[in-house]
KEMITOR-841645 format. One record per residue (C-alpha): residue in three letters; z, y, x. Coordinates in steps of 0.5 Angstrom, whole numbers, padded with zeros to 4 digits, always signed. Example, Ala and Ser with C-alpha at 12.3 -4.5 7.8 and 13.67 -1.06 7.14 Angstrom:
<rs>
Ala+0016-0009+0025 Ser+0014-0002+0027 
</rs>
This chain:
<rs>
Unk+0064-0066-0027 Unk+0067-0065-0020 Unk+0064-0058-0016 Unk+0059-0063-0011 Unk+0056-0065-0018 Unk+0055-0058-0020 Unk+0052-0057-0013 Unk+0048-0063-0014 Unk+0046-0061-0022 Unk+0044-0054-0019 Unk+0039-0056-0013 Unk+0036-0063-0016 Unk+0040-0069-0012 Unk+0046-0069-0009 Unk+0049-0066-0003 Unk+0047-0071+0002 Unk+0040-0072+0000 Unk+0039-0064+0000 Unk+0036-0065+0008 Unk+0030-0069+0005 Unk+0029-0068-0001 Unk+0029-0060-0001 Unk+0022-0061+0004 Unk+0016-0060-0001 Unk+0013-0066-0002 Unk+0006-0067+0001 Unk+0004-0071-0005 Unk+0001-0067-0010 Unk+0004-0068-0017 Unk-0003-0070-0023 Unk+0001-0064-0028 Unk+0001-0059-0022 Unk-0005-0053-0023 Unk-0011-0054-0018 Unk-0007-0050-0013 Unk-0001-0052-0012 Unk-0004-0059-0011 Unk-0009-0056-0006 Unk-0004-0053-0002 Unk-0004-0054+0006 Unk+0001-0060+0009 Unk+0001-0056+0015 Unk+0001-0050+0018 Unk-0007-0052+0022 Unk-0010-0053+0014 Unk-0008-0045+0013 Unk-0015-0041+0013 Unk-0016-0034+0013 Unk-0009-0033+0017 Unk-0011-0034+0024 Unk-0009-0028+0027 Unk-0001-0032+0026 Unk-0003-0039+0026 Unk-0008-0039+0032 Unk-0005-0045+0037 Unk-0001-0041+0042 Unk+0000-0035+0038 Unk+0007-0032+0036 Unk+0009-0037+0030 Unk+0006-0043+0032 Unk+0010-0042+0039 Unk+0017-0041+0034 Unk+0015-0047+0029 Unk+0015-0052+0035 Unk+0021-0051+0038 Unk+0024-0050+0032 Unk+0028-0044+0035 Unk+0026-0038+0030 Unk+0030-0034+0026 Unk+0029-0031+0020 Unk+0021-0029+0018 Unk+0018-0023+0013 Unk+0011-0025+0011 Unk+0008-0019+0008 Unk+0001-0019+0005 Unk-0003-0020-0002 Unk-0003-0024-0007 Unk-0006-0032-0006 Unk-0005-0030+0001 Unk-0002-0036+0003 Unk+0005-0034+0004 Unk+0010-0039+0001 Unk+0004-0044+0004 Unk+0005-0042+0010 Unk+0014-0042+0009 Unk+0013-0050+0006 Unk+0009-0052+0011 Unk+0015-0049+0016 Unk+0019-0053+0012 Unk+0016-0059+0013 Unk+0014-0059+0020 Unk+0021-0057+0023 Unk+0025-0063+0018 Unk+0029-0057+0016 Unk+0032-0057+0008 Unk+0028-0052+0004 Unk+0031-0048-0001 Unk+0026-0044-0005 Unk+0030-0038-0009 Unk+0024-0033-0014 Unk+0028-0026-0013 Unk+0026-0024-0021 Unk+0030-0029-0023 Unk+0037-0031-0018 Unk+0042-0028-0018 Unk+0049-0026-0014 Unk+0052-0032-0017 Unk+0046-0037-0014 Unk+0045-0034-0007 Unk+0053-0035-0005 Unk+0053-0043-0008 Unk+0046-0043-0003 Unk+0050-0039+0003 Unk+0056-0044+0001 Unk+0052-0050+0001 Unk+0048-0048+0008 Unk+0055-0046+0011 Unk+0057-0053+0011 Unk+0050-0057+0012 Unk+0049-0054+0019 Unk+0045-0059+0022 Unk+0040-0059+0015 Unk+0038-0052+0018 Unk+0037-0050+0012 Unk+0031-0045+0011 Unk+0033-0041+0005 Unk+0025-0038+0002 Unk+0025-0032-0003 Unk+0019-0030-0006 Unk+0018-0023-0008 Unk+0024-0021-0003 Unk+0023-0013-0006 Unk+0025-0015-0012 Unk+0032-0016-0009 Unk+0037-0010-0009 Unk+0041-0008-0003 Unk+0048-0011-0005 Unk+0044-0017-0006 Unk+0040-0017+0000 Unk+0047-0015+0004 Unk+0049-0021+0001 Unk+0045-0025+0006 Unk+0045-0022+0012 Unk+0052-0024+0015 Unk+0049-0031+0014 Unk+0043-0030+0017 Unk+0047-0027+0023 Unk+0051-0033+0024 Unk+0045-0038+0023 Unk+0048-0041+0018 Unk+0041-0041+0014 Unk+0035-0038+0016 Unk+0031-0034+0012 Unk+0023-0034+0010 Unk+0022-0028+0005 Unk+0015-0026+0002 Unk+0013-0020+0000 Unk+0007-0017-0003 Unk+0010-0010-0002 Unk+0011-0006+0004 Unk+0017-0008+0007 Unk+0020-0001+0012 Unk+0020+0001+0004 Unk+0023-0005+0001 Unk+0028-0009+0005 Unk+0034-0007+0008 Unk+0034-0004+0016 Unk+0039-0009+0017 Unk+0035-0015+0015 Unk+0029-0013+0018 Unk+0031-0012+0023 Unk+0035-0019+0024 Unk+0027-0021+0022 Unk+0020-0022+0025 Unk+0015-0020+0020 Unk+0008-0022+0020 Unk+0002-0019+0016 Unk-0002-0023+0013 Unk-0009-0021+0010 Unk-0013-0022+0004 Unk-0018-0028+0005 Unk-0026-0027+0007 Unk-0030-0029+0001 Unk-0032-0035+0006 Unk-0025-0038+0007 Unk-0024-0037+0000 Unk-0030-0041-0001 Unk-0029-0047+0004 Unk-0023-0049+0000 Unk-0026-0048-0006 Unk-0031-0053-0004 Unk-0026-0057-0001 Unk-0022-0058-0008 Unk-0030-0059-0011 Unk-0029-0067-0006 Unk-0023-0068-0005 Unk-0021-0075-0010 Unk-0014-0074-0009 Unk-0012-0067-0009 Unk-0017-0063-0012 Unk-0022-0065-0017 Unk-0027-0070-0014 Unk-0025-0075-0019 Unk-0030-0071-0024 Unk-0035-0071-0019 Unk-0036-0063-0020 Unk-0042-0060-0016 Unk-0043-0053-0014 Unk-0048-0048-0010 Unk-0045-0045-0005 Unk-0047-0038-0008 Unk-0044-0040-0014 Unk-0037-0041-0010 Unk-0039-0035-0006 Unk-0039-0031-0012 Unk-0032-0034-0015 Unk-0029-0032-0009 Unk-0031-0025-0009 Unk-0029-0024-0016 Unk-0022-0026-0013 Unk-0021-0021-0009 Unk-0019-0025-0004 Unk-0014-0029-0009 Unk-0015-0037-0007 Unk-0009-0039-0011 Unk-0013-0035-0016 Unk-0019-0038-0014 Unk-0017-0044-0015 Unk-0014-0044-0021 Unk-0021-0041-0024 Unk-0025-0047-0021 Unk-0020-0051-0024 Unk-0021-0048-0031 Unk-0028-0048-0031 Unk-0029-0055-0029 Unk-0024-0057-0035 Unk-0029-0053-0039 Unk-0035-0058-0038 Unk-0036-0065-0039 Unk-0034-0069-0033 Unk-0040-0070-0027 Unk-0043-0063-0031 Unk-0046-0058-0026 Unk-0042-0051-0025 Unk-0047-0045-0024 Unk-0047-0038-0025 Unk-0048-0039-0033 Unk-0041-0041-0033 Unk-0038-0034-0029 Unk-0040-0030-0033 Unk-0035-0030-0038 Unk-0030-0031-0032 Unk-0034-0025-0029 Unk-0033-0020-0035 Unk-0025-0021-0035 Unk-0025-0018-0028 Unk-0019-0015-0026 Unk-0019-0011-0021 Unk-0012-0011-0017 Unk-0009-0006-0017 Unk-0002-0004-0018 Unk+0001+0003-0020 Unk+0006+0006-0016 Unk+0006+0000-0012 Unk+0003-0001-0004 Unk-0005-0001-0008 Unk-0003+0005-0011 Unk-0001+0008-0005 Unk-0006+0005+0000 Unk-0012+0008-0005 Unk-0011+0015-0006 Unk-0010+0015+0001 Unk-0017+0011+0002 Unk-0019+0017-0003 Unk-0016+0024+0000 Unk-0019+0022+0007 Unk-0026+0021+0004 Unk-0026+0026+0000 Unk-0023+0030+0006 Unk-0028+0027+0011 Unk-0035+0029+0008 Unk-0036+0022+0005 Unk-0039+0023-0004 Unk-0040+0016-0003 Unk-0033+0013+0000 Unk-0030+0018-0005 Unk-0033+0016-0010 Unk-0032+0008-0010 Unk-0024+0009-0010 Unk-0024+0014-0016 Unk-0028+0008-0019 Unk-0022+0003-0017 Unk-0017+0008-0019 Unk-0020+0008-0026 Unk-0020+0001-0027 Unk-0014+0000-0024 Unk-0012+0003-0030 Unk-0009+0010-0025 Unk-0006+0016-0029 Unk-0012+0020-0029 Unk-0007+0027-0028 Unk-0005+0024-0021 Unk-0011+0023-0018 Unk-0012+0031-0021 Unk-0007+0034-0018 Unk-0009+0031-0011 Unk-0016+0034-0011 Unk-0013+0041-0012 Unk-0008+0039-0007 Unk-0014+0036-0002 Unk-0018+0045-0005 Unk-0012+0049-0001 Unk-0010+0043+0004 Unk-0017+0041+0006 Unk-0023+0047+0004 Unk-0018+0053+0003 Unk-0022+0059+0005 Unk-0029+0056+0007 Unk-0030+0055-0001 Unk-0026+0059-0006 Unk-0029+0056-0012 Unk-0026+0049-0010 Unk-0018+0051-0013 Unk-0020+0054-0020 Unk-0025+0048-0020 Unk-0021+0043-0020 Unk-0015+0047-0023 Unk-0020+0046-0029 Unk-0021+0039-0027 Unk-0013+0038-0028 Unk-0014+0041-0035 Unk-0019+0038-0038 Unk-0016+0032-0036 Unk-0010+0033-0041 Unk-0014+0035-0046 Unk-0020+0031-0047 Unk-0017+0025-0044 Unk-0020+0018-0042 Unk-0025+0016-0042 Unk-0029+0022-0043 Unk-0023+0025-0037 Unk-0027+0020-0033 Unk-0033+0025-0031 Unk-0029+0031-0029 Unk-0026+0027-0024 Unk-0032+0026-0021 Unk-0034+0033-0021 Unk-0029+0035-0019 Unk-0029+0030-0014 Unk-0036+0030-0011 Unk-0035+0038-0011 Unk-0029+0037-0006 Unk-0032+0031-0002 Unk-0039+0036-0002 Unk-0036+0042+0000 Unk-0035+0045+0006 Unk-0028+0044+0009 Unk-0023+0048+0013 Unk-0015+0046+0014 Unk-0014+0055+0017 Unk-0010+0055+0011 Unk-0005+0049+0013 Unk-0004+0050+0020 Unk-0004+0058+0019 Unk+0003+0056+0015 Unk+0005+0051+0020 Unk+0005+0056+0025 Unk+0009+0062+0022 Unk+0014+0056+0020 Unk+0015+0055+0027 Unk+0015+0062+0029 Unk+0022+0063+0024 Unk+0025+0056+0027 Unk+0023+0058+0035 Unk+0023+0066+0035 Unk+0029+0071+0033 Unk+0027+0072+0025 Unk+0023+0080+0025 Unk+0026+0085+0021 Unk+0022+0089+0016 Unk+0019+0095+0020 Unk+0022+0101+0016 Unk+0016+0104+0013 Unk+0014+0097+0010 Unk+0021+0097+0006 Unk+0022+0098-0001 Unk+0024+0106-0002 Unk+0027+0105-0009 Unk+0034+0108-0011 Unk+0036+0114-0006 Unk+0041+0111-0001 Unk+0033+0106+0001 Unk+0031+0113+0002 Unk+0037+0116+0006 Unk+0036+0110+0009 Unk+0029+0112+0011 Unk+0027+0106+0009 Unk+0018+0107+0007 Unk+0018+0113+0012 Unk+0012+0113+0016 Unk+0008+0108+0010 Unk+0000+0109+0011 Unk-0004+0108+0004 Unk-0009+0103+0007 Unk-0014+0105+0001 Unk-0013+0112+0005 Unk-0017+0109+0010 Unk-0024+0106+0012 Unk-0025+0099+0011 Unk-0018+0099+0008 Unk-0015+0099+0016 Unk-0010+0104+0016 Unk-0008+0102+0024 Unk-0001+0101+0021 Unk+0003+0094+0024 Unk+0006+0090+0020 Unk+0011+0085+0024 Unk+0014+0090+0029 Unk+0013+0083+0035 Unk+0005+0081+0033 Unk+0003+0074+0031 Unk-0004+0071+0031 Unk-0003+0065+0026 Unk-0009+0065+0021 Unk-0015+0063+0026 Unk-0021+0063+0021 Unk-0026+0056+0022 Unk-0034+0057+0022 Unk-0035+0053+0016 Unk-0037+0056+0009 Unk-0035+0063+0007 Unk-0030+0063+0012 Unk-0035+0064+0018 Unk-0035+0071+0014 Unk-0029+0072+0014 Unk-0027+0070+0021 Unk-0033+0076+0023 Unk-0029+0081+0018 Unk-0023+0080+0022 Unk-0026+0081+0029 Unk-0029+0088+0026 Unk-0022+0089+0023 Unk-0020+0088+0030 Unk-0022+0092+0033 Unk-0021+0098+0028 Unk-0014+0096+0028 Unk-0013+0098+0036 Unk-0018+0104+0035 Unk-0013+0107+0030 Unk-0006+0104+0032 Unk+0000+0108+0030 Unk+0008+0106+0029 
</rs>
C-alpha cells in the first residue's frame, strides 16, 4: 500500500476525491439519529443564533467572500456549533475535515496539515470538536499551519476559551459565542422534524401540541440535539400515526438531568450566580442556584466554604453571628453529609442572603495593603515594642506604654502608628452602625487625652 492509499484509508476516498467528498452531505442517511438528519444545510436554517447569522453581521460577511480565517465557537451543548461549522463547508465548496480532540492524536493532525499543505486550493477547513481537550503541544501543532493558510480552522468548544485555547491560536482566531436556544426555537424545530417526510419523522405521521414540544424543549435546557433525539425516542415508543402527549414526558421528565459540569464553565458561572445573590440581598435568587448546584451533583463543602467566605468578605462586622454560623455550616456539612447536609446550606444560606451586609472589613484590608505598597513601611513606635530579655529594655523598647484598661472606655490616648492612618470606615448597616457611633466617641477622647 503506497502512502496515497494510506491517506485515502485514513479519510474515506482517495486524495483527489477529498475536495468533494469530505463536504458534509446534505442528504440525510435513514440510519443516522433524528438530529444528525435534521441538521441545517445552510448557515439561514440556523435558529436561536442570530446575533452571528443575522444577514449582514460579521459571519455571513466572512462566508460570502470566503476570505475568513480560523474561527472559535464557544457556547453549550446542542447549541449549533458543528452545524454551523458543516454549513460553512458546504457553502464555501471547501474540503471538510472533521477531527474529535478526545480521540485524535499528534500522529492524526500532522497527516491532516500534510495532506492540506499539498491541496491548497481545497482550501481545506480542518473542524475540531471539543478543542479544550487538546493539550498545548497539540494545539501549537496547528498554529504554523493556520498562520500560513495552509488549513484554516473551525474549533468548537463548550468551555471558555481565554482558559483553554493557547494565546497564539486565539488570537489567530475570530471567536464567536453562541448561546443556549430559547424554548420557542427549540420547539420550531421540534415541530418541523414532526412534518418533515424526508428528513424528520413525518412519514409516521406523528402529531404534537405545541405545549407538548414547549415542555420538551424546556426539559432540554436549550439542547436541541438533545431535544431531537428525545422527540425521536418517544415516537419509536408509539405506534405509527399515534399522538404524543404529555402522558409520554412523563418518563422522560422524571430522568431530568440537569447541566451541570463540575469544575467546568457551569460550575464556575453558578456559584458566581450564587455569591452575587446572596451578596445582593436576594433569598429567592440565591436560593435556585444552591438548588441547581445540588442537583448538579456540587460538593456540598465547596458551596460551605464560599458562604463563610461571603460572612467575612460581604456581612462582616454588620452582623458577627454570620461567621460561626456558617463555620458550623461547614461542619455540619462533613459530618452529617448528603442528603440531610442539604438543609444546612440553605440555613446558612438564606441567613447570609438575609442579613444585613457590610464589605468595611474588605476594603479596610485593602487600604492598609496599599498604604505598605505606596508609603515608607512605619517602625513600631518604641512603647508598643516587646520588652522582653534585657537588651529590649536597654533599648527602651516598651517605655512609655499606657495599659489601656488603666483608662475610661479603655482610651488611653496613646497612638499606635507614629504616621496616623484612617483604613477602617464603618458602614451604617446592622451592628456596625454601633460600632461606627462608638469610634466617633473614641474619637474624640482620643484628641482629649492624646500623648507620645
Amino acid at each position: 500500500m503506497t502512502r496515497d492509499d494510506e491517506q485515502a484509508s485514513l479519510f474515506g476516498s482517495a486524495e483527489p476525491e477529498l475536495a468533494a467528498s469530505s463536504v458534509p452531505s446534505a442528504a440525510p442517511a435513514t440510519h443516522q439519529p433524528l438530529a444528525a438528519r435534521m441538521r441545517p444545510r445552510a448557515l439561514g436554517e440556523v435558529v436561536g443564533q442570530e446575533h452571528i447569522t443575522r444577514a449582514g453581521s460579521l459571519l455571513p460577511q466572512l462566508i460570502a467572500t470566503n476570505r475568513f480565517g480560523s474561527l472559535l465557537f464557544y457556547g453549550p451543548p446542542g447549541c449549533g456549533k458543528t452545524s454551523i461549522a458543516e454549513a460553512i463547508a458546504r457553502e464555501t465548496g471547501s474540503r471538510f475535515v472533521r477531527v474529535n480532540a478526545v480521540m485524535s492524536n499528534v500522529a492524526e493532525l500532522r497527516e491532516i496539515l500534510a495532506i492540506a499543505r499539498r491541496r491548497p486550493e481545497a482550501r481545506t477547513i480542518l473542524f475540531i470538536d471539543e478543542l479544550h481537550r487538546f493539550n498545548k503541544s497539540q494545539q501549537d501543532l496547528l498554529l504554523p499551519d493556520v498562520e500560513e493558510g495552509n488549513v484554516r480552522l473551525i474549533g468548537a468548544t463548550t468551555h471558555n476559551p481565554g482558559f483553554y485555547v493557547n494565546p497564539p491560536l486565539l488570537s489567530r482566531s475570530h471567536l464567536f459565542r453562541l448561546e443556549p436556544l430559547a424554548t420557542e426555537a427549540v420547539a420550531g424545530v421540534l415541530r418541523k422534524a414532526l412534518a418533515d417526510a424526508e428528513r424528520g419523522l413525518g412519514a409516521r405521521g406523528h402529531r404534537a401540541d405545541d405545549k407538548v414540544l414547549s415542555d420538551l424543549a424546556v426539559l432540554c435546557d436549550g439542547d436541541l440535539r438533545r431535544a431531537l433525539n428525545a422527540l425521536e425516542v418517544l415516537a419509536l415508543s408509539l405506534p405509527e400515526q399515534a399522538p404524543i402527549t404529555e402522558k409520554e414526558l412523563e418518563v422522560f421528565a422524571r430522568e431530568r438531568r440537569i447541566r451541570y459540569d463540575a469544575d467546568e464553565d457551569e460550575h464556575y458561572d453558578t456559584i458566581s450566580a450564587f455569591i452575587k445573590s446572596c451578596r445582593g440581598s436576594d433569598p429567592d435568587a440565591a436560593m435556585y442556584w444552591l438548588a441547581k448546584m445540588l442537583a448538579g451533583g456540587e460538593d456540598p463543602r465547596f458551596i460551605a466554604r464560599r458562604l463563610v467566605i461571603l460572612a467575612s468578605e460581604d456581612v462582616g462586622l454588620a452582623d458577627p453571628m454570620a461567621l460561626p454560623l456558617t463555620v458550623a455550616a461547614h461542619h455540619a456539612c462533613d459530618f452529617i453529609g448528603l442528603p440531610e447536609a442539604e438543609l444546612t446550606l440553605a440555613h446558612a444560606t438564606l441567613y447570609i442572603a438575609t442579613t444585613a451586609k457590610s464589605n468595611s472589613a474588605t476594603l479596610a484590608l485593602g487600604e492598609a495593603r496599599r498604604a505598605l505598597q505606596e508609603q515608607p513601611v512605619q517602625p513600631v513606635p518604641m512603647p508598643l515594642r516587646d520588652k522582653g530579655g534585657q537588651a529590649s529594655k536597654r533599648a527602651g523598647h516598651g517605655k512609655g506604654y499606657l495599659y489601656a484598661h488603666d483608662f475610661p472606655e479603655n482610651i488611653s490616648g496613646q497612638a499606635y502608628l507614629e504616621k496616623p492612618l484612617t483604613l477602617y470606615a464603618p458602614k451604617s448597616a446592622g451592628f456596625e452602625a454601633k460600632i461606627a457611633e462608638r469610634l466617633a466617641r473614641w474619637k474624640d477622647l482620643r484628641a482629649q487625652r492624646a500623648t507620645r
